[in-house]
C-alpha positions as CSV (number, residue, x, y, z in Angstrom):
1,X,0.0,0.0,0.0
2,X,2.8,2.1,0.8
3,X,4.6,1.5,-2.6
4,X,2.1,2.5,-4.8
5,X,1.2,5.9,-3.3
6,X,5.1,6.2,-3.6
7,X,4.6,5.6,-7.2
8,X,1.2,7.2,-7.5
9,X,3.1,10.5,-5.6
10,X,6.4,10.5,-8.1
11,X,4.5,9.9,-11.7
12,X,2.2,13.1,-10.2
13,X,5.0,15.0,-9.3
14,X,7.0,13.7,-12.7
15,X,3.7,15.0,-14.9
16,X,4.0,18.4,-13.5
17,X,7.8,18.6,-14.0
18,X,7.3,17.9,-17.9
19,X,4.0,20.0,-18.0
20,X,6.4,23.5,-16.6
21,X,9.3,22.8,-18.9
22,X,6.9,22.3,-22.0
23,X,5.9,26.4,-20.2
24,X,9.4,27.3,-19.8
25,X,10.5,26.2,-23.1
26,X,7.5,27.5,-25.2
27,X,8.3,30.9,-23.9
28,X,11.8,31.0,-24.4
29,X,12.0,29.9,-27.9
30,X,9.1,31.9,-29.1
31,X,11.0,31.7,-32.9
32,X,11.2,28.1,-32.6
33,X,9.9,25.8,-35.5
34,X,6.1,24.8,-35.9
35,X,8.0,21.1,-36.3
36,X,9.9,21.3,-32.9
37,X,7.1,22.2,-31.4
38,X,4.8,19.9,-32.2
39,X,7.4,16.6,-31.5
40,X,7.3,18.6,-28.1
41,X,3.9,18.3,-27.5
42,X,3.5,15.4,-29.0
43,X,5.9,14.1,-26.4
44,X,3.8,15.7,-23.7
45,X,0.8,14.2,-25.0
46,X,2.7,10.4,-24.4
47,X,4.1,11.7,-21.2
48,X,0.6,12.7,-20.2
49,X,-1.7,9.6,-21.4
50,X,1.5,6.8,-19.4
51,X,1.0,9.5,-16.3
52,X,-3.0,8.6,-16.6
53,X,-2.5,5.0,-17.8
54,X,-0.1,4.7,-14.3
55,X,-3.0,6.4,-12.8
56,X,-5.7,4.1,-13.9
57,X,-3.3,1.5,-12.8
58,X,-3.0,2.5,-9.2
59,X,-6.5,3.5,-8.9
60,X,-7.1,-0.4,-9.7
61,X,-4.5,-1.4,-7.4
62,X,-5.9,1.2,-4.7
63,X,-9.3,-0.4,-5.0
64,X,-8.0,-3.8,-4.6
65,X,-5.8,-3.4,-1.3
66,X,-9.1,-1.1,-0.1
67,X,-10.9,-4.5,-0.7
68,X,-8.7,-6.7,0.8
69,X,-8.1,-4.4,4.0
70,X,-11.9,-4.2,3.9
71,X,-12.4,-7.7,4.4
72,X,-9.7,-8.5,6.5
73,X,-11.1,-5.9,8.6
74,X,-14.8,-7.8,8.4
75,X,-12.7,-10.9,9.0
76,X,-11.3,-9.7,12.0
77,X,-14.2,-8.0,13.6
78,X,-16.7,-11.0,12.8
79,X,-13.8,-13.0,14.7
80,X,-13.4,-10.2,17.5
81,X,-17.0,-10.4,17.7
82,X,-17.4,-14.0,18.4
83,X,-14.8,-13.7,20.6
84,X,-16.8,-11.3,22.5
85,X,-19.8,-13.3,22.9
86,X,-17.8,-16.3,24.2
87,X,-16.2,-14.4,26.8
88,X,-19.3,-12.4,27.8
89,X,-21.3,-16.2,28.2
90,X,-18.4,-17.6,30.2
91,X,-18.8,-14.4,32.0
92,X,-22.1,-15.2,32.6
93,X,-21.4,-18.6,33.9
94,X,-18.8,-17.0,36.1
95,X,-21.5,-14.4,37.6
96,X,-24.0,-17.3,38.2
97,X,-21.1,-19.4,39.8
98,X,-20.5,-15.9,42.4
99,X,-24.3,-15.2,42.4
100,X,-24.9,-19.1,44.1
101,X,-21.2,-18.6,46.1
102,X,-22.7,-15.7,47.5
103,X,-26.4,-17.4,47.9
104,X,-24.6,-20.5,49.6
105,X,-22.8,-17.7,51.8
106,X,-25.9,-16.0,52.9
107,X,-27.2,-19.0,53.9
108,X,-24.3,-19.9,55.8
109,X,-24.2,-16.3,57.5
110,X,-28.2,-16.7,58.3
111,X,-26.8,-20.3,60.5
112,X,-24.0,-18.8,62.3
113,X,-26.4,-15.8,62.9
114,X,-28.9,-18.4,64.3
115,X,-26.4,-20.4,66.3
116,X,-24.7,-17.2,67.6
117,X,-28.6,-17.1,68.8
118,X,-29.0,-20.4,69.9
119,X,-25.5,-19.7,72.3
120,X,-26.7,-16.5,73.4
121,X,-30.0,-18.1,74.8
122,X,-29.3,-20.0,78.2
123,X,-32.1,-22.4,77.8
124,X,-31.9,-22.5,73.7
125,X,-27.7,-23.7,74.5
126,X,-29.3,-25.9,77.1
127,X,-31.7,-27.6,74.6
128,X,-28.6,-27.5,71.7
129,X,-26.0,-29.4,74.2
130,X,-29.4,-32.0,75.4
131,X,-29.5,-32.4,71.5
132,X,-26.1,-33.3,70.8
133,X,-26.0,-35.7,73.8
134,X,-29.1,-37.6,73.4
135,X,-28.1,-38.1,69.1
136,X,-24.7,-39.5,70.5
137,X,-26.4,-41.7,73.0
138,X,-29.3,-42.8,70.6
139,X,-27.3,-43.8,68.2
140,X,-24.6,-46.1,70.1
141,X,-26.8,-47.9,72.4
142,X,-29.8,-49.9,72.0
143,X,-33.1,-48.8,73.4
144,X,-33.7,-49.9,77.1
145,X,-30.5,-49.6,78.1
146,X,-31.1,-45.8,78.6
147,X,-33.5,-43.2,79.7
148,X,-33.6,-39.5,79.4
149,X,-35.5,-37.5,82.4
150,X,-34.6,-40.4,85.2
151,X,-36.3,-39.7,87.9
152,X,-34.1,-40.5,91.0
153,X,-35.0,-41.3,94.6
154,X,-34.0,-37.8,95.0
155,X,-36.3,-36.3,92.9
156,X,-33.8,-35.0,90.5
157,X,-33.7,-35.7,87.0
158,X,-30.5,-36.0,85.2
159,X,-30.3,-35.1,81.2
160,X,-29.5,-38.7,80.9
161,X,-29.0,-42.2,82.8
162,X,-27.0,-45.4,80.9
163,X,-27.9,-48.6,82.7
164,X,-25.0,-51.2,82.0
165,X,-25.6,-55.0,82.2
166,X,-22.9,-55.8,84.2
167,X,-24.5,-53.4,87.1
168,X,-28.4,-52.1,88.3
169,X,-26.7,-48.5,89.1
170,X,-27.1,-45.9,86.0
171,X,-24.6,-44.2,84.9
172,X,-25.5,-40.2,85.0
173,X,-25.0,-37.9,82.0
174,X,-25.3,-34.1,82.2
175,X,-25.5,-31.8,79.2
176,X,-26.2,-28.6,80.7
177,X,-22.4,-26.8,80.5
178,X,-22.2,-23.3,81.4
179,X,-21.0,-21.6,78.5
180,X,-21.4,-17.8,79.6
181,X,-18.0,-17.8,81.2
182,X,-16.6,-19.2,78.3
183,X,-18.0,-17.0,75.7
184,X,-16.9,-14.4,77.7
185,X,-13.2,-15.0,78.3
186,X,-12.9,-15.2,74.5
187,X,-14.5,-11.7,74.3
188,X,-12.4,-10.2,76.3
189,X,-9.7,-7.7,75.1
190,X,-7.7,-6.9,77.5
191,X,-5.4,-8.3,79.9
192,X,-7.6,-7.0,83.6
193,X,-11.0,-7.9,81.5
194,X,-9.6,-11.7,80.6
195,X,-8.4,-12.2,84.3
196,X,-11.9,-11.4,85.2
197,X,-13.3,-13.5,82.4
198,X,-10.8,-16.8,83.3
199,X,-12.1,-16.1,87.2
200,X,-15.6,-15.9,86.2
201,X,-15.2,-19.6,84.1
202,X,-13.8,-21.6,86.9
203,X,-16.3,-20.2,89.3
204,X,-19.4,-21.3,86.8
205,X,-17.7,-24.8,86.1
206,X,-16.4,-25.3,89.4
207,X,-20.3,-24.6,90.4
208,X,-21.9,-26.6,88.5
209,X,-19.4,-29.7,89.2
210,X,-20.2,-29.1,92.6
211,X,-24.2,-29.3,91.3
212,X,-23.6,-32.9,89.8
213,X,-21.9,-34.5,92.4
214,X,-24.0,-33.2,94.9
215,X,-27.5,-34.1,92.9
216,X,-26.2,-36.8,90.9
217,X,-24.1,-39.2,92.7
218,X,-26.1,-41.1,95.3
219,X,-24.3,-43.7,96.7
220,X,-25.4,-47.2,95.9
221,X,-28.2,-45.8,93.5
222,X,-26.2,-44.4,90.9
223,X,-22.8,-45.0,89.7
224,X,-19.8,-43.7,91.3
225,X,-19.1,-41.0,88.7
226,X,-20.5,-38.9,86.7
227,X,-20.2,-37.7,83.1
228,X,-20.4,-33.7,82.4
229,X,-20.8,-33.5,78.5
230,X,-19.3,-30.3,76.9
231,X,-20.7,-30.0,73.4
232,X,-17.7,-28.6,71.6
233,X,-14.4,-29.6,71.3
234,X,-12.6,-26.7,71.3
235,X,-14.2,-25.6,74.8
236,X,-13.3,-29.0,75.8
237,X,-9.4,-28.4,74.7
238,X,-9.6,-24.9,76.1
239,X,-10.7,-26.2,79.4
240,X,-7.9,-28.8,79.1
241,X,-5.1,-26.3,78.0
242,X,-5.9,-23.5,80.0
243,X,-7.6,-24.5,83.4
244,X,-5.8,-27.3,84.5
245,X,-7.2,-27.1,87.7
246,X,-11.1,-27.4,87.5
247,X,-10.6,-30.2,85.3
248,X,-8.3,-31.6,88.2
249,X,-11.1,-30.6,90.6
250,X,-14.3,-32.2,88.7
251,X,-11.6,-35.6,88.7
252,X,-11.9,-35.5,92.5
253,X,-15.8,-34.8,92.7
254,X,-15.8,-37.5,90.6
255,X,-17.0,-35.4,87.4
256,X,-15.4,-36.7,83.9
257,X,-15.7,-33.8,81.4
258,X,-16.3,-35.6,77.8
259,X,-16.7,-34.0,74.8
260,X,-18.3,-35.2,72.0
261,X,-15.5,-37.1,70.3
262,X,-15.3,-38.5,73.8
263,X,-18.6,-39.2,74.5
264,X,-19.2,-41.1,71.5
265,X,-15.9,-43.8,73.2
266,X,-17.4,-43.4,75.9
267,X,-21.0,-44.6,74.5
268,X,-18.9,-47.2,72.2
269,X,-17.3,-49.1,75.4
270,X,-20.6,-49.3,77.3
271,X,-22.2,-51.1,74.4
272,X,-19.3,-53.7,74.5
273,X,-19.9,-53.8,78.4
274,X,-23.6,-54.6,77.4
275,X,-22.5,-56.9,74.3
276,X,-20.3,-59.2,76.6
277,X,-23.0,-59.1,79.6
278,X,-25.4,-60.8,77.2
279,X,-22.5,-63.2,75.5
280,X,-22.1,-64.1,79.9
281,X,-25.6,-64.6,80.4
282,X,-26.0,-66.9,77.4
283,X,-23.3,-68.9,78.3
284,X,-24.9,-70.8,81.0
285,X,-27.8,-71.5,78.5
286,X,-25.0,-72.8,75.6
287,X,-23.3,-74.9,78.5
288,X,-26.8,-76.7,79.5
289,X,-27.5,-77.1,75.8
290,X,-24.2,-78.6,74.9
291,X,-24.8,-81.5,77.9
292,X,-28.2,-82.4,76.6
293,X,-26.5,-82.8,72.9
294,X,-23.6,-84.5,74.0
295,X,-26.3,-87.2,76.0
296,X,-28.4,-87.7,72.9
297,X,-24.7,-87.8,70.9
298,X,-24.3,-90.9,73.6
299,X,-27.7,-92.7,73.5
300,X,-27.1,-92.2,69.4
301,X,-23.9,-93.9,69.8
302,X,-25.0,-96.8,72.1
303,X,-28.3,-97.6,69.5
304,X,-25.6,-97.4,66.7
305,X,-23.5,-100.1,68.5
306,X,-26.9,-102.0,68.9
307,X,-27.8,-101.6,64.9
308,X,-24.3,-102.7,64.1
309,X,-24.5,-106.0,66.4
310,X,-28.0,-106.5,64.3
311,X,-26.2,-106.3,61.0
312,X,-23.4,-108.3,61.7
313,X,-25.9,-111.2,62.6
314,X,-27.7,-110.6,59.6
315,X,-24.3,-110.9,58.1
316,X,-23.7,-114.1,58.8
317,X,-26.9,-115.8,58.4
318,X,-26.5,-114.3,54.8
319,X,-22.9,-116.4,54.5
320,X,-24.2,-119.4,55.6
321,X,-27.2,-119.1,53.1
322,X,-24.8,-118.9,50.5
323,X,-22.7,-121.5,51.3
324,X,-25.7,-123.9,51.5
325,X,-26.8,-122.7,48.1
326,X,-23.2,-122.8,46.4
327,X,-23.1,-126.6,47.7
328,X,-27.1,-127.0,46.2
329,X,-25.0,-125.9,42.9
330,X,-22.8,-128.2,43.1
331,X,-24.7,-131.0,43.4
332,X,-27.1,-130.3,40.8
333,X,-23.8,-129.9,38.5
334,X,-23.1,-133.4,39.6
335,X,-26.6,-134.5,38.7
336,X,-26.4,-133.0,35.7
337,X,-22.9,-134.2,34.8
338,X,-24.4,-138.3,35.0
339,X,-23.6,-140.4,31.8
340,X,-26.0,-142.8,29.8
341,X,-24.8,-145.6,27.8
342,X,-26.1,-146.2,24.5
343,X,-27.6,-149.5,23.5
344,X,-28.3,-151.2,19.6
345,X,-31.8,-150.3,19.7
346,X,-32.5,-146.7,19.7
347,X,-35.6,-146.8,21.4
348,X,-34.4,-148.8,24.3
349,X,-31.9,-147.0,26.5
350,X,-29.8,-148.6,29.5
351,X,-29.5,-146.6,33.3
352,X,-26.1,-146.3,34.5
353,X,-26.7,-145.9,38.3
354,X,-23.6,-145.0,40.0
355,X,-22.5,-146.8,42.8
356,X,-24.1,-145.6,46.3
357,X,-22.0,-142.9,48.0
358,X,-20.4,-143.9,50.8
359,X,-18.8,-140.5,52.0
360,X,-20.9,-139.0,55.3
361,X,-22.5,-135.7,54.6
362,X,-21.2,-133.1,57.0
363,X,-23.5,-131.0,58.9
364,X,-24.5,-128.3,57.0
365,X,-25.1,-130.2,53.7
């Protein structure tokens, strides 16, 4: 493109150079011959009609590059186009991918909002950790070997009491932890305020481990501890890391803080406590079984013995049947074996009778 507007520029310019010197030179040689003229013009004339011919030419040439650009540039923008669309719908799919992020995330924010609810409610975190417990319990041990609400000779009523095989004392559960103190010796900011917060927990647990072994353990009623259920693990590992000493102090009131994780163990062992108690009580009934079965194995045995003594009798009566009739066998082979001598006449035949026998015949013949 850049070439022929060169050449389009220099056959202009060259045009206008021959048209001023055919000026120039038709004004200085005014006396100049009618001949010499004319082969000037006439040159001028060819000079002029190759300038328009090159003209014509790059016009054509123009018009084809203006085509080609022309669709190149349709080309491109049909391509930039699509382009365009394909990004804009995987940038819908995108946006519909945030819009249900953000949907999933609002519904997310509404739980935690509802939990932080549920936590900020004393009875509502009572009925949440009561939850918890009783799903644990419900689903590791079979029904009848617990009951929620026991009523004891006290007239308490524990969250929850396991009854194990091996023993007619319950074991007590409680879910009710006070969480207050907890909640707020994570709130606190500063160093006085978290003091206050830490002194505040271990009163509130130290209280209610007090509560439980005072309501809960009744000596040859109920077991001899107790199980305080916390219903998160990380307040169980803070109470563990942090404040050593009411755990230490619930261990000699006879208080076992569990948390969920160790709850569910907990629930796990006492149904393999329960498991082996029935495998025990069975095994009397097995034992009893087994000696009947082994005195019908020997009154089988003994009528066996019996059938066998039949059959070997039958045995031997069959042998000496067949030794009578193998010697009936040979006797008629003996009968059969006699000779006749023949005589002149055909129809008169002479008996052979052989002598009398004079071997004894034994016994059995």
């Amino acid at each position: 493109m850049t070439e022929t507007l060169v050449i389009a520029a220099l056959c202009l310019v060259t045009g206008a150079v021959l048209t001023v010197l055919f000026v120039v030179l038709s004004r200085r040689q005014p006396a100049a011959s009618d001949d010499r003229m004319a082969d000037l013009a006439a040159r001028v004339e060819a000079t002029i009609g190759m300038l328009a011919k090159a003209q014509g030419q790059l016009q054509h040439q123009v018009n084809e590059r203006l085509d080609a650009v022309t669709q190149r540039l349709g080309q491109s923008m049909q391509n930039t186009t699509q382009q365009t669309v394909e990004s804009l719908q995987k940038l819908n799919e995108r946006i519909a991918v945030i819009d249900s992020a953000q949907k999933n995330l609002t519904d997310l924010t509404s739980q935690v909002t509802s939990l932080r609810e549920v936590f900020a409610n004393k009875q509502s975190r009572g009925a949440f950790g009561q939850g918890r417990m009783e799903a644990i319990v419900q689903d590791g041990l079979a029904k009848g070997s617990y009951e929620f609400q026991f009523t004891l000779s006290n007239g308490k009523r524990p969250d929850c009491c396991v009854f194990l095989a091996v023993d007619d004392r319950p074991l007590v559960i409680d879910a009710k932890f006070p969480l207050e103190g907890v909640t707020a010796f994570r709130d606190a900011k500063g160093e006085e305020e978290k003091k206050q917060a830490a002194q505040r927990l271990r009163q509130d647990v130290s209280k209610h481990v007090s509560d439980i072994a005072e309501k809960y353990l009744i000596p040859g009623e109920t077991q001899d501890v107790a199980l305080m259920f916390v219903p998160s693990e990380s307040v169980f590992a803070e109470l563990h890391d942090g404040f050593d000493d009411i755990v230490q102090k619930a261990y000699r009131s006879r208080v076992v803080l569990v948390s969920p994780a160790l709850l569910t163990l907990a629930i796990q062992v006492m149904q393999q406590i329960q498991k082996d108690s029935r495998m025990r009580a069975a095994a009397q009934t097995i034992q009893t079984e087994v000696g009947h079965l082994m005195g019908d194995l020997g009154r089988l045995r003994e009528r066996v013995l019996k059938l066998q003594t039949h059959f070997g009798q039958a045995n031997e009566d069959v042998s000496q049947i067949l030794i009578s009739a193998e010697k009936i066998a040979k006797r008629g082979g003996r009968i059969e074996a006699l000779e006749f001598d023949g005589v002149d006449d055909p129809g008169e035949s002479a008996v052979v009778i052989p002598a009398p026998m004079t071997r004894k015949l034994g016994a059995g013949e």
